[in-house]
BAFI-3210 file (N, C-alpha, C; in Angstrom, 3 decimals, decimal comma, padded with zeros to 6 digits):
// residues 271
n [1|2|3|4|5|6|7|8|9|10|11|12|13|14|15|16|17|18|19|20|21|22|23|24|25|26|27|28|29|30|31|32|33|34|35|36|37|38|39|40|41|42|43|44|45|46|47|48|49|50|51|52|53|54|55|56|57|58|59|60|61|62|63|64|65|66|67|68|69|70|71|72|73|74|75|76|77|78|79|80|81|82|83|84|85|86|87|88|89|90|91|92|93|94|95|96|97|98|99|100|101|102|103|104|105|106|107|108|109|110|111|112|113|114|115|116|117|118|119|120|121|122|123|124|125|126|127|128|129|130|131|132|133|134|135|136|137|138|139|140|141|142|143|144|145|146|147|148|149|150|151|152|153|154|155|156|157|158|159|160|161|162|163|164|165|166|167|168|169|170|171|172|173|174|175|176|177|178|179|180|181|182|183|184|185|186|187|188|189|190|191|192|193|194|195|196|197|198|199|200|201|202|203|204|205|206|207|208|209|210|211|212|213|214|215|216|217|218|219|220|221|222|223|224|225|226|227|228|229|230|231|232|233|234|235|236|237|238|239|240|241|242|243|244|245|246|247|248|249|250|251|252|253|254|255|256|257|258|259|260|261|262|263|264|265|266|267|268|269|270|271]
n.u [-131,974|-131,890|-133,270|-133,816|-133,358|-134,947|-134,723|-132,944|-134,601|-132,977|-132,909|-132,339|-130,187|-129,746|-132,496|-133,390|-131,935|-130,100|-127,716|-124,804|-126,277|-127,799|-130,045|-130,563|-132,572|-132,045|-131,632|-134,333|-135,792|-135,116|-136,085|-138,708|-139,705|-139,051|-140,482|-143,095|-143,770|-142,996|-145,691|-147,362|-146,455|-147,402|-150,009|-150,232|-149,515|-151,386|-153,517|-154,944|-152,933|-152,327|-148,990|-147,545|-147,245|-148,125|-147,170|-144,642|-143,371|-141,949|-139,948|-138,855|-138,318|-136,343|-134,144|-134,245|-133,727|-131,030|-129,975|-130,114|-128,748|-126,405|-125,732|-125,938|-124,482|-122,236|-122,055|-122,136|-119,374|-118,123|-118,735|-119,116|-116,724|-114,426|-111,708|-111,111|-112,092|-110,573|-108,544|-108,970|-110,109|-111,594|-113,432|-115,384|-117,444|-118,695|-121,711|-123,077|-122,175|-123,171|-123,790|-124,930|-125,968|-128,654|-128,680|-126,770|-128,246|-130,285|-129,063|-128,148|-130,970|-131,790|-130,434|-131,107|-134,007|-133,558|-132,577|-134,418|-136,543|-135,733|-135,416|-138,370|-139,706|-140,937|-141,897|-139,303|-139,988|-142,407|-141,706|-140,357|-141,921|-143,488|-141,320|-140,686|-143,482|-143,361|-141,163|-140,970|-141,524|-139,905|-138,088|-139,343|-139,400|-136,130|-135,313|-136,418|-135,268|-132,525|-133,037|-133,459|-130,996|-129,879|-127,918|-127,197|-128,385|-129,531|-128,922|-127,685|-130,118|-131,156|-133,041|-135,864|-138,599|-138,754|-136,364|-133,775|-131,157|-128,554|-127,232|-124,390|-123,930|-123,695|-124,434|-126,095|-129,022|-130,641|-132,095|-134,622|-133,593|-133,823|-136,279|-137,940|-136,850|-138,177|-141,032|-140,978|-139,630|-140,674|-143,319|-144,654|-144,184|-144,850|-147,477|-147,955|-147,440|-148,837|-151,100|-151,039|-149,753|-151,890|-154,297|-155,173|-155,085|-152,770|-151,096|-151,036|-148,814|-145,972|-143,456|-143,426|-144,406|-142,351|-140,761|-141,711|-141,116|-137,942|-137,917|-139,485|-137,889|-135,941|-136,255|-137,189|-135,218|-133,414|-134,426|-134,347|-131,802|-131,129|-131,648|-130,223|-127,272|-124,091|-122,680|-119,745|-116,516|-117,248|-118,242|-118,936|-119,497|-119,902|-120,445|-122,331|-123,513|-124,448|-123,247|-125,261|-127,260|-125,881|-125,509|-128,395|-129,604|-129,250|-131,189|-133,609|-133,804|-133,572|-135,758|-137,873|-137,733|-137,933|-140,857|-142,080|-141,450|-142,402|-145,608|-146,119|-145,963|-147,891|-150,123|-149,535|-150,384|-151,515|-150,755]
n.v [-008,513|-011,765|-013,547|-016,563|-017,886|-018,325|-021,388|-021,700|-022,337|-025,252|-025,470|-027,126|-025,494|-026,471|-027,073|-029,216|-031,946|-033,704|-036,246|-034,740|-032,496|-030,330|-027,659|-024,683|-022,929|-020,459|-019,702|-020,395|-018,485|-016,383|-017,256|-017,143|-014,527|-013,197|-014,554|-014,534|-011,495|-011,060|-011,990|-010,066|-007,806|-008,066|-007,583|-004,780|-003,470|-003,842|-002,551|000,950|003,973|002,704|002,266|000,505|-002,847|-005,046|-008,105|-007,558|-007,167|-009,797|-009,760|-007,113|-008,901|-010,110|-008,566|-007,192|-009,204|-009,878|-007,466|-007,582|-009,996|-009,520|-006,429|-007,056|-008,712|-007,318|-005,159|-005,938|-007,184|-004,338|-002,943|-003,839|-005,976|-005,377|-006,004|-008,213|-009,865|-008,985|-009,876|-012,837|-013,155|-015,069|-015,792|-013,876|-015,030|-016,781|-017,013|-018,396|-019,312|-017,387|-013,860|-011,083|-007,680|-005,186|-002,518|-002,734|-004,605|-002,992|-000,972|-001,856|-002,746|-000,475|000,364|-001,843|-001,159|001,432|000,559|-001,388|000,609|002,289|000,449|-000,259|002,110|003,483|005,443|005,817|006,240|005,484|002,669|002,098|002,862|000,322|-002,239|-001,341|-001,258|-004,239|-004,951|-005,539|-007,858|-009,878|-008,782|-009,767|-012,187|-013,100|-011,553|-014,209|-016,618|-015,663|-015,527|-018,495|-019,278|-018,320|-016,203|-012,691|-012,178|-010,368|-008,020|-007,966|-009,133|-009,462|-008,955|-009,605|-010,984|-013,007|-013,339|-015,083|-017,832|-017,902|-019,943|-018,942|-016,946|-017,560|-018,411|-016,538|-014,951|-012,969|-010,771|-011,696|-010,114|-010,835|-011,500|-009,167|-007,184|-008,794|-007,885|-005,330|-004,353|-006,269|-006,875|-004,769|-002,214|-003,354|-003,213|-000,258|000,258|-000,725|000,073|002,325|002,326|000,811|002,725|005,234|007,905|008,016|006,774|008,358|010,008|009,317|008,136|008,534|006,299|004,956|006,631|006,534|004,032|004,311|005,643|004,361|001,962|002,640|003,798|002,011|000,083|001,573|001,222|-001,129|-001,691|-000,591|-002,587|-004,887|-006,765|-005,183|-005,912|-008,119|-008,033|-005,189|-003,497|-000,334|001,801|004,998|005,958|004,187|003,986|002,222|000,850|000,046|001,669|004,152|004,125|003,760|006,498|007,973|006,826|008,011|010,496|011,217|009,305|010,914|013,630|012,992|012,338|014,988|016,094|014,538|014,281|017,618|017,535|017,413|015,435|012,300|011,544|008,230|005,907]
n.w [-199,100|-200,896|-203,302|-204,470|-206,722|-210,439|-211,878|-215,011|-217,646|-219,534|-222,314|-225,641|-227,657|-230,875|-232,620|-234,835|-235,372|-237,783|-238,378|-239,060|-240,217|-238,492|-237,061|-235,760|-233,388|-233,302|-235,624|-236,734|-235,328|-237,526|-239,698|-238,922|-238,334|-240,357|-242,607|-241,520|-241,439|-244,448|-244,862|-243,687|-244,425|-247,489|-246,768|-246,111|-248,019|-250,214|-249,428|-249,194|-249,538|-252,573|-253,715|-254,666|-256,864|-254,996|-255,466|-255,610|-253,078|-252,552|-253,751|-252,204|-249,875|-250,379|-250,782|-248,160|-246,345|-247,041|-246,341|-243,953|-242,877|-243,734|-242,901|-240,454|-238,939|-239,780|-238,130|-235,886|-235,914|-235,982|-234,151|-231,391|-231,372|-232,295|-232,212|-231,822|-233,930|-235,637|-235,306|-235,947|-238,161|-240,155|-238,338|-238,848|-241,205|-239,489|-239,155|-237,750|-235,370|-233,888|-232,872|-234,041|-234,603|-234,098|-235,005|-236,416|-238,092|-239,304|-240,534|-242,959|-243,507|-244,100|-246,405|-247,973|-248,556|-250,070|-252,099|-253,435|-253,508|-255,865|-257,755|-257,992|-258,705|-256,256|-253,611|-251,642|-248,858|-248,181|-248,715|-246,814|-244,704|-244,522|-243,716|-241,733|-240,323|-240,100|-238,781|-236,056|-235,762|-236,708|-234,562|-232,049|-232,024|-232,392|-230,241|-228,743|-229,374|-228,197|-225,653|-225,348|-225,929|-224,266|-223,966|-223,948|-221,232|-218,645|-215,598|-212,468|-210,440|-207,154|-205,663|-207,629|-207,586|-209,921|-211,230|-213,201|-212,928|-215,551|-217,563|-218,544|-217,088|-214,070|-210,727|-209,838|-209,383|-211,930|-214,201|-216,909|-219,401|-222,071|-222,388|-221,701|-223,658|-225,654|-225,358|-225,011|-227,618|-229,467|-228,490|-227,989|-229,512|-232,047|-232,043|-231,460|-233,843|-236,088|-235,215|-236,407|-239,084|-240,024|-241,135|-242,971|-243,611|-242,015|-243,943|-246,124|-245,893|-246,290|-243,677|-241,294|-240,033|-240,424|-239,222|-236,782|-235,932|-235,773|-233,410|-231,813|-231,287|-230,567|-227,977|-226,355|-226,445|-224,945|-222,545|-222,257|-221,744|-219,407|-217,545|-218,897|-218,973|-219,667|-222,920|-222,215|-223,333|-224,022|-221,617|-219,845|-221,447|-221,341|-217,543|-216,684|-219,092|-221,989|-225,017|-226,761|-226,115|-226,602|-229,265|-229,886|-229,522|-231,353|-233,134|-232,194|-231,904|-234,744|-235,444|-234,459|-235,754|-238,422|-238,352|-237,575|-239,652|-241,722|-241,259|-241,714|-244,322|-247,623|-248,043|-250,112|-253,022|-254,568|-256,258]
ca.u [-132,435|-131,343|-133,909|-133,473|-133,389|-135,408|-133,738|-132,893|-135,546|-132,513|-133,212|-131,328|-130,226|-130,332|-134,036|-133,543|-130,286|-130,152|-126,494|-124,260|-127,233|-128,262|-130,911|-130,708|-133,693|-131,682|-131,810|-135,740|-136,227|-134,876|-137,069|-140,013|-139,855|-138,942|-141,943|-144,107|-142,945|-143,239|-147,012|-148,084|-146,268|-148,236|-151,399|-150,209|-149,161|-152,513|-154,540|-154,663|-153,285|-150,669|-147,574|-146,860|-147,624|-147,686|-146,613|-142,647|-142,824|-141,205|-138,371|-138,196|-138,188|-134,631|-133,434|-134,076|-132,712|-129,610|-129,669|-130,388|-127,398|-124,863|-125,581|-126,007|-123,419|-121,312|-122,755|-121,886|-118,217|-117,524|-119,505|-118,879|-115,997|-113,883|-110,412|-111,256|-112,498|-109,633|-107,003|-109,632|-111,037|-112,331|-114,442|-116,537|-118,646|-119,221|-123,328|-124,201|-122,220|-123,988|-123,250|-125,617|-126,509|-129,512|-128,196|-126,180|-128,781|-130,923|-128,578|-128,485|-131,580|-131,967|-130,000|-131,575|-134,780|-133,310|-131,847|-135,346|-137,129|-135,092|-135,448|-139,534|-140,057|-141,726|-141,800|-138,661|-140,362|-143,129|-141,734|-140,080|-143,077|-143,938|-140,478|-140,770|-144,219|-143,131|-139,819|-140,839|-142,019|-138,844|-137,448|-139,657|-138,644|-134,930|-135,020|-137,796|-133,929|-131,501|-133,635|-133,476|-129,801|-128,857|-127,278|-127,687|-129,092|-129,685|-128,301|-127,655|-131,442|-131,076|-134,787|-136,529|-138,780|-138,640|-134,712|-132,970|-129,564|-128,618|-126,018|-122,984|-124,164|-123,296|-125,520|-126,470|-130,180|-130,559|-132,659|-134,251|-133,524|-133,989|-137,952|-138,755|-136,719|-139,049|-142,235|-140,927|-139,326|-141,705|-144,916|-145,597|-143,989|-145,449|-148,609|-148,198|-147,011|-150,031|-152,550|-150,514|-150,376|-153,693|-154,418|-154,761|-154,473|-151,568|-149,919|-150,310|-147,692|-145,103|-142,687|-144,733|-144,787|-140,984|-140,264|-142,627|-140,550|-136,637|-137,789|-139,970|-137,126|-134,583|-136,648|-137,980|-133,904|-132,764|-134,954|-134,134|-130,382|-131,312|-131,615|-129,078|-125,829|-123,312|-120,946|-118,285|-116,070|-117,019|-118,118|-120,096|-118,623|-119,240|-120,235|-123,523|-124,362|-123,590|-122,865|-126,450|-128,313|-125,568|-126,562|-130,433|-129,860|-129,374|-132,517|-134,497|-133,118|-133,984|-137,048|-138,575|-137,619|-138,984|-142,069|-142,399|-141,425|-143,671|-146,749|-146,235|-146,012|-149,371|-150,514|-149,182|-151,068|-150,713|-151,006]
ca.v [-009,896|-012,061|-014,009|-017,816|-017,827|-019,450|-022,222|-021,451|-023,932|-025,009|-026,012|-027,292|-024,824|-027,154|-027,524|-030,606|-032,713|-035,092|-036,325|-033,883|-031,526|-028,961|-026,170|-024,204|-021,886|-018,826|-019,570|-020,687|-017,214|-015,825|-017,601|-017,228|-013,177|-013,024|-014,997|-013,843|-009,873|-010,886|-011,866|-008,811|-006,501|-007,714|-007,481|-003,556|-003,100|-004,116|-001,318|002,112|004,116|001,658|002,417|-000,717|-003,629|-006,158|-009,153|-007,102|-007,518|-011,024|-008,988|-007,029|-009,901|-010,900|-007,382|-007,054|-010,560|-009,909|-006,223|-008,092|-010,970|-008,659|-005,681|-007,319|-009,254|-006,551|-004,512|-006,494|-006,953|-003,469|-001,804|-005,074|-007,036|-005,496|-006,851|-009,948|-010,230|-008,551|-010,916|-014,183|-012,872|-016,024|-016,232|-012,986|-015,440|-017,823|-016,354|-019,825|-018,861|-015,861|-012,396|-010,560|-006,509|-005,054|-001,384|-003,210|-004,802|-001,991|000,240|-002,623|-002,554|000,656|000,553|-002,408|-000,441|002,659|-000,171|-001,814|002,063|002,895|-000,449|-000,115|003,525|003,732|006,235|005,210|006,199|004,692|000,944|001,721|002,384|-001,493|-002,471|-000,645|-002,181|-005,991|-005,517|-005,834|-009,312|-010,869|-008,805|-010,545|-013,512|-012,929|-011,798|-015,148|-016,942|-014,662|-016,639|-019,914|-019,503|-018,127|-015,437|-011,802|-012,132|-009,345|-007,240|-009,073|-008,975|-010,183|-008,771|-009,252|-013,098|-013,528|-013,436|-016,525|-017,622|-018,113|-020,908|-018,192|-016,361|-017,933|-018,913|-014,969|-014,502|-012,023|-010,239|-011,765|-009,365|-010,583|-010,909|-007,548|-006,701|-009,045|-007,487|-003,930|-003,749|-006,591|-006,880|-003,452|-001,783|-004,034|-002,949|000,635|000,861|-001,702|001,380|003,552|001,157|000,671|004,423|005,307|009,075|008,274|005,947|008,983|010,195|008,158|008,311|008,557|004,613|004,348|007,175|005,800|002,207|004,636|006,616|003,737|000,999|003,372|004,576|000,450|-000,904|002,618|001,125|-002,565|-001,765|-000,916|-004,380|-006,070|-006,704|-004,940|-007,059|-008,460|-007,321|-003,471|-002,846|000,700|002,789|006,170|005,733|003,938|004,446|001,468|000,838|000,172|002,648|005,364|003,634|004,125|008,149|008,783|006,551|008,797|011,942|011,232|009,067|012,055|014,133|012,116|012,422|015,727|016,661|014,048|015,337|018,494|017,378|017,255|014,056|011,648|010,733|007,093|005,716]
ca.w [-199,147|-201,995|-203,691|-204,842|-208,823|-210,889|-212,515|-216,113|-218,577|-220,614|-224,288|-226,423|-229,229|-231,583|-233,198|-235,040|-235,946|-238,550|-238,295|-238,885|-240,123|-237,615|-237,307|-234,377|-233,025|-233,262|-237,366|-236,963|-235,335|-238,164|-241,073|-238,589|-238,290|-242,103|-243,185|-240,949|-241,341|-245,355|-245,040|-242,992|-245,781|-248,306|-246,513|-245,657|-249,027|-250,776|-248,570|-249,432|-250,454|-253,156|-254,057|-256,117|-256,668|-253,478|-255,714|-255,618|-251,881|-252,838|-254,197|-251,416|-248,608|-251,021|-250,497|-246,631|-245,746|-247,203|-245,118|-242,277|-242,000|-243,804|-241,856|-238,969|-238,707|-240,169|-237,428|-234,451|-235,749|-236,333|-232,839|-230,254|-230,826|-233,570|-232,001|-231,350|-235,218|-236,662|-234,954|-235,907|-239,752|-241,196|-237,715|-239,164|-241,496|-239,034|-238,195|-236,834|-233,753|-233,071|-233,041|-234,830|-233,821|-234,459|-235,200|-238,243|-239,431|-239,187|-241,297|-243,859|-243,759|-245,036|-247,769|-249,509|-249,268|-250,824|-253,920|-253,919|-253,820|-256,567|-258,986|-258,726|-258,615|-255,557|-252,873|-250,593|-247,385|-248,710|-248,483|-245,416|-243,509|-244,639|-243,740|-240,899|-239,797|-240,044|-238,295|-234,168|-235,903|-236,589|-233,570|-231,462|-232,449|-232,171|-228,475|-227,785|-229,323|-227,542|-224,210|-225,523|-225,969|-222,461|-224,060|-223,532|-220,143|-217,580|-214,662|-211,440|-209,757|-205,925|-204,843|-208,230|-207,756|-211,772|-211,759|-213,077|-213,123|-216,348|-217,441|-218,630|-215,886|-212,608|-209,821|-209,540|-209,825|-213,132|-215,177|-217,883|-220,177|-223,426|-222,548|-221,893|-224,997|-226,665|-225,060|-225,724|-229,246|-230,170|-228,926|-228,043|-230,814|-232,994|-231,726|-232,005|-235,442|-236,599|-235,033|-237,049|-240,151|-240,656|-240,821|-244,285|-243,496|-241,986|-244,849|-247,138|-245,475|-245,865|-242,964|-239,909|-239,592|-239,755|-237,791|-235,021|-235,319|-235,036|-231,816|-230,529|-231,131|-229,554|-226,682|-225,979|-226,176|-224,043|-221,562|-221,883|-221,314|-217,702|-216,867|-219,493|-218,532|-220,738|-223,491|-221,283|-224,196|-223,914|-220,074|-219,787|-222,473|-220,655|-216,479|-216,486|-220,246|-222,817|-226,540|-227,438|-225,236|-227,522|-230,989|-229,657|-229,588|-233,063|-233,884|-231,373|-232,694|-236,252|-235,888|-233,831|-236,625|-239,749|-237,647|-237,548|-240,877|-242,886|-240,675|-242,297|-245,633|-248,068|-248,533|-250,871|-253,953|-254,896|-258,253]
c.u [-132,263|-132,298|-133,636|-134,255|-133,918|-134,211|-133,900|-133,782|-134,612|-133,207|-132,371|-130,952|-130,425|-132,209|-134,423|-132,095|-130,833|-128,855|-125,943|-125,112|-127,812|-129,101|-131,106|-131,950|-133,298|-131,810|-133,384|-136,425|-136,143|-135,935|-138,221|-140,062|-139,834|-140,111|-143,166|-144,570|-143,221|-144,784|-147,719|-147,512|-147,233|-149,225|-151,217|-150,126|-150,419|-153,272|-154,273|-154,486|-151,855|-150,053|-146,659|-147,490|-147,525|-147,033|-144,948|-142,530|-141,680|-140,152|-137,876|-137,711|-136,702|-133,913|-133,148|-133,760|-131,703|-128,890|-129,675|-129,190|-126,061|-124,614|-125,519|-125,015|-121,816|-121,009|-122,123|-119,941|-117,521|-117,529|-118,927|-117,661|-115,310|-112,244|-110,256|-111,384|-111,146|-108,032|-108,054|-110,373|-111,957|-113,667|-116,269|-117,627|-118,814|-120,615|-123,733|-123,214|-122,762|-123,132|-123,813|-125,876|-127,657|-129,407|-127,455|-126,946|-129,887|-130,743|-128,595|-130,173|-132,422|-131,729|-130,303|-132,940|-134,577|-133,018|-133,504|-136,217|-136,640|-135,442|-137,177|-139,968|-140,885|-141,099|-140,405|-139,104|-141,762|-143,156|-141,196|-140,692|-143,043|-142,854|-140,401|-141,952|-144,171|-142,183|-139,977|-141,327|-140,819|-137,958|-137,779|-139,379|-137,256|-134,465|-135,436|-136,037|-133,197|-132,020|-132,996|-131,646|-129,059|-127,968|-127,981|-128,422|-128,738|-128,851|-128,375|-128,925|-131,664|-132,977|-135,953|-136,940|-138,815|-137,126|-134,813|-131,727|-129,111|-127,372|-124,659|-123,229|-123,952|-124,625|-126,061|-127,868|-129,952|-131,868|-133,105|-134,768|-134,022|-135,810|-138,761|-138,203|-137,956|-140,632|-142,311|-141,029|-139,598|-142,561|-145,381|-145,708|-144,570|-146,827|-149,274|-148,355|-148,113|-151,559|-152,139|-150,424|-151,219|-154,592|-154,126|-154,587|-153,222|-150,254|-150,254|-149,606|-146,675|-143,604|-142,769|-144,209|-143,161|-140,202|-140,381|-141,265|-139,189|-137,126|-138,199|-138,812|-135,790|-135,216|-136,550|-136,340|-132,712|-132,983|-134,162|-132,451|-130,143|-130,948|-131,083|-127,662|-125,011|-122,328|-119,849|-117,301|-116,143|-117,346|-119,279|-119,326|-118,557|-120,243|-121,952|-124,421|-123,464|-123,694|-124,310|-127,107|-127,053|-125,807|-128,077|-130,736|-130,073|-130,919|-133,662|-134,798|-133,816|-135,381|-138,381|-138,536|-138,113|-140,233|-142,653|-142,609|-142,479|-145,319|-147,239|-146,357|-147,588|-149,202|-149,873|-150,255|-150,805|-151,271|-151,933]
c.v [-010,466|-013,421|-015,307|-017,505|-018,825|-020,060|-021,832|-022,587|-024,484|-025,573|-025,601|-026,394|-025,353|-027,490|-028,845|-030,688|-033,960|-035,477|-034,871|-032,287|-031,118|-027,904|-026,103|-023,192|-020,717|-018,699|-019,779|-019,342|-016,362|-015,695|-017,811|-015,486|-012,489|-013,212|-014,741|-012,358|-009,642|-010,541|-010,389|-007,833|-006,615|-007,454|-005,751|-003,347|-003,432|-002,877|000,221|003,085|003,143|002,487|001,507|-001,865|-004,927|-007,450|-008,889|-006,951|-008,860|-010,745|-008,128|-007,683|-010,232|-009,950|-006,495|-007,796|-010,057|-008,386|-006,626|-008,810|-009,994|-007,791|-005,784|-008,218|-008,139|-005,376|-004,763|-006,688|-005,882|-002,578|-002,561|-005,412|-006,892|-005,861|-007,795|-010,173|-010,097|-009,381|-012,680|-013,722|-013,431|-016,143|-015,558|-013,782|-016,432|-017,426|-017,265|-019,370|-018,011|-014,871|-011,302|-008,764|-005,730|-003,717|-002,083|-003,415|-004,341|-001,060|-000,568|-002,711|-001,525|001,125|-000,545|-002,116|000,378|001,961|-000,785|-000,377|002,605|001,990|-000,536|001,133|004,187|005,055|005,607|005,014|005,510|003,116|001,212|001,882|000,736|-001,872|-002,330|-001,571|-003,760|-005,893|-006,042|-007,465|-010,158|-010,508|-009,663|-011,843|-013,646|-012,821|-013,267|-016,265|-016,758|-015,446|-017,736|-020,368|-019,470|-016,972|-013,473|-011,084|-010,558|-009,187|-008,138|-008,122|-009,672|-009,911|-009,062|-010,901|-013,477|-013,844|-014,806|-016,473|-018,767|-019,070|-019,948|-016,859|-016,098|-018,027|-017,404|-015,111|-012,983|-011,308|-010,981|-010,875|-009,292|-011,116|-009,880|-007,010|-007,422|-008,509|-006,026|-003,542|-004,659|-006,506|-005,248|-003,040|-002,019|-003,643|-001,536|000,969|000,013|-000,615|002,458|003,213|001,455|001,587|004,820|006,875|009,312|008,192|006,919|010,054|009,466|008,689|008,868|007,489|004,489|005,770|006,981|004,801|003,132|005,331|004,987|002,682|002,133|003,626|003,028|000,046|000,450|001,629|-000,245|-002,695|-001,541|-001,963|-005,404|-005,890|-006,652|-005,780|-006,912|-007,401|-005,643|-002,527|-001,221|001,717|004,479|005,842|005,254|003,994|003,265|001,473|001,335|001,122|004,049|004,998|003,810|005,447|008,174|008,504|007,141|010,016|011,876|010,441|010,459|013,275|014,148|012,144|013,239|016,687|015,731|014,249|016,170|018,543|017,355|015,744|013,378|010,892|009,209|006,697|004,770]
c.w [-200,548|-202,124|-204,371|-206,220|-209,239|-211,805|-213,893|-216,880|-219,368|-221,273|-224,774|-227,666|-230,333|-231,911|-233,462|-235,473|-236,425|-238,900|-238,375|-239,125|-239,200|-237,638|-236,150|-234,648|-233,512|-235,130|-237,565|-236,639|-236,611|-239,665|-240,285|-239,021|-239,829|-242,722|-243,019|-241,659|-243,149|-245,793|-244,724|-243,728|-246,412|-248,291|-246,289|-247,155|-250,202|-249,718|-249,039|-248,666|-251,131|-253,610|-254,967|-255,377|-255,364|-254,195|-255,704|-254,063|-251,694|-252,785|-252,451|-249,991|-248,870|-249,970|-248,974|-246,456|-245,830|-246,263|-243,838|-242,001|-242,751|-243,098|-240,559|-238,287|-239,177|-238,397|-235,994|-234,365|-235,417|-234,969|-232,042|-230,449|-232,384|-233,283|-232,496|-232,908|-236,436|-236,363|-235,605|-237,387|-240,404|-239,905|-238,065|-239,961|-240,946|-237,992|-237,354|-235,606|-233,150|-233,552|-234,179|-233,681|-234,984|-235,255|-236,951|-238,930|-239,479|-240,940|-242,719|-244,574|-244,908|-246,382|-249,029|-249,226|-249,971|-252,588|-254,175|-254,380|-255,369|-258,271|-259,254|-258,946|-257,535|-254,353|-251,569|-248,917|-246,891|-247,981|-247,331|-244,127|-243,416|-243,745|-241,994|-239,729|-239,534|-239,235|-236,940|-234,376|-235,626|-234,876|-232,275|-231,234|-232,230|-230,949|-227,625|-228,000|-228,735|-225,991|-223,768|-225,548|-224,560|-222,661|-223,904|-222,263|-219,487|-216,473|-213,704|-210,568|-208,185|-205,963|-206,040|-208,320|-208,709|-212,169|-212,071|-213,017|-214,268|-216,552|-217,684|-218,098|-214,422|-211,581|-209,731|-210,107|-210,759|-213,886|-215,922|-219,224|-221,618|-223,620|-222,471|-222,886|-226,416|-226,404|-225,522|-227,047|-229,813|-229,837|-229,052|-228,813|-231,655|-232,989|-232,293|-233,481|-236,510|-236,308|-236,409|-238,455|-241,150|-240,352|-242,229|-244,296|-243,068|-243,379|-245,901|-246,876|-245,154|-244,709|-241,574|-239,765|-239,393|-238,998|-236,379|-235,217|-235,046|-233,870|-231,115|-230,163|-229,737|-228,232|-225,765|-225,719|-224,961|-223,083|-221,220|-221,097|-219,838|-217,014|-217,692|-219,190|-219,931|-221,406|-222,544|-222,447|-223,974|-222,498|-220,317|-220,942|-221,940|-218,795|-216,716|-217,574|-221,524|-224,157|-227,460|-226,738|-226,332|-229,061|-230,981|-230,022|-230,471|-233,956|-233,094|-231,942|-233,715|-236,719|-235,600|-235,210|-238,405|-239,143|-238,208|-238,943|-242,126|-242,410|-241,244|-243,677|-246,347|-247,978|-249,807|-251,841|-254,713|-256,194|-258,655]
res [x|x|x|x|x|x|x|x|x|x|x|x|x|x|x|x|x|x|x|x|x|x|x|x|x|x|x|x|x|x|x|x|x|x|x|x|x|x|x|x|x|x|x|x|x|x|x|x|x|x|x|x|x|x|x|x|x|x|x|x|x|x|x|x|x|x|x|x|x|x|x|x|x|x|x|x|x|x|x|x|x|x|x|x|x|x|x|x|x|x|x|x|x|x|x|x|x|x|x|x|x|x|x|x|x|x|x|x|x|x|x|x|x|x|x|x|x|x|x|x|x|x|x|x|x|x|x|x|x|x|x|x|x|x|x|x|x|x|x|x|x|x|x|x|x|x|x|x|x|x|x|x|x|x|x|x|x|x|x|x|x|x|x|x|x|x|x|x|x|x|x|x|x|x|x|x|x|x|x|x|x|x|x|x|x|x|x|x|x|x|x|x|x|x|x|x|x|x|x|x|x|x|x|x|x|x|x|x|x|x|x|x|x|x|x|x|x|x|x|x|x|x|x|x|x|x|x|x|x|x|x|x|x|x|x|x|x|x|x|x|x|x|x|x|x|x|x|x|x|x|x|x|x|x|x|x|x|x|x|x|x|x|x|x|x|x|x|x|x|x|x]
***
């Protein structure tokens, strides 16, 4: 039995336009989850036990942005749609069309904590708990975009009465996908790692908090891939198993692993 789809809500991508000036949502997600994701550092980063000062969170909000649209846009060229990019070159800095992956700007991520870890002297695993704890903020935000756009949508859902049918979709009742990615690998997540947080036995162990966010993100976007319909572009990469559900393993693997091993560690004395 095949279920009549809800109608898609569109909205306009666009936010506001002032002649030729433009601000789309999918960029308002971006400086919402940032700003947000900044505040709730410094409020983690003032609690004990410290590690530095919370006024160099500033610094590092610079130093994760720029991990975020380079890697992530680096990210999405290099995994998704590195043909298409390498016959079209100049299209790679065009972010306002889209095409951002989360895995890129993940790994970006990482590495302008390791340059910020390094320029205050702090514990690297340290800030990337913080780093770690703010992120299901902006992600949240990014999937609540990924909606509003019409993009990313879900598996074709005949029996499921929530389906819609999305505009670059086709009349096909669908999935929508990119809300249970925002309920998973933001709210929940966000949830857990906020118990875990604000746990000062935990946070003197640093690397607990961002091991929780690589298993839970990987386990939360395994799941979501169920019910998202794979990049046209790459199809199932091995029989029922796609791009991002094999970029999820490794952060399963190794968050599970940073787990287990900062657990064991003594405690961390902070300064």
């Amino acid at each position: 039995m095949i279920l009549p789809a809800i109608p898609f809500p569109v909205i306009d991508p666009v936010a506001i336009a002032i002649g030729p000036f433009a601000i789309r949502w999918y960029a308002l997600a971006y400086i919402a989850g940032i700003l947000l994701g900044w505040k709730y550092a410094v409020w983690l980063a003032r609690r004990r036990p410290v590690f530095f000062e919370a006024k160099l969170i500033d610094d590092l909000v610079f130093y994760a942005t720029l991990g975020i649209v380079l890697g992530g846009r680096l990210g999405y060229v290099l995994f998704y749609n590195p043909g298409y990019y390498l016959s079209h070159p100049l299209e790679i800095f065009m972010v306002w069309q889209g095409g951002m992956s989360f895995h890129g700007g993940f790994l970006g991520v990482v590495a302008a904590t390791a340059l910020f870890a390094r320029k205050v002297g702090a514990p690297m695993l340290a800030i990337g708990d913080l780093v770690a704890a703010a992120a299901p903020i902006g992600i949240f935000f990014g999937r609540i975009a990924n909606f509003i756009n019409g993009e990313l949508f879900g598996r074709v859902a005949p029996d499921v009465p929530w389906a819609m049918a999305f505009p670059h979709g086709g009349p096909i009742p669908r999935h929508p996908s990119q809300l249970y990615e925002a309920a998973l690998e933001g709210l929940l997540l966000f949830v857990v790692l906020f118990l875990l947080a604000r746990r000062e036995s935990i946070r003197r162990k640093p690397g607990i908090v961002i091991g929780a966010f690589f298993a839970g993100y990987g386990i939360a976007r395994t799941i979501c891939e169920f019910f998202r319909e794979p990049d046209v572009q790459l199809g199932f990469i091995l029989p029922h198993v796609t791009m991002g559900q094999i970029l999820s393993l490794p952060m399963i693997v190794v968050g599970t692993a940073i787990i287990l091993w900062a657990a064991r560690r003594d405690p961390v004395v902070s300064k």
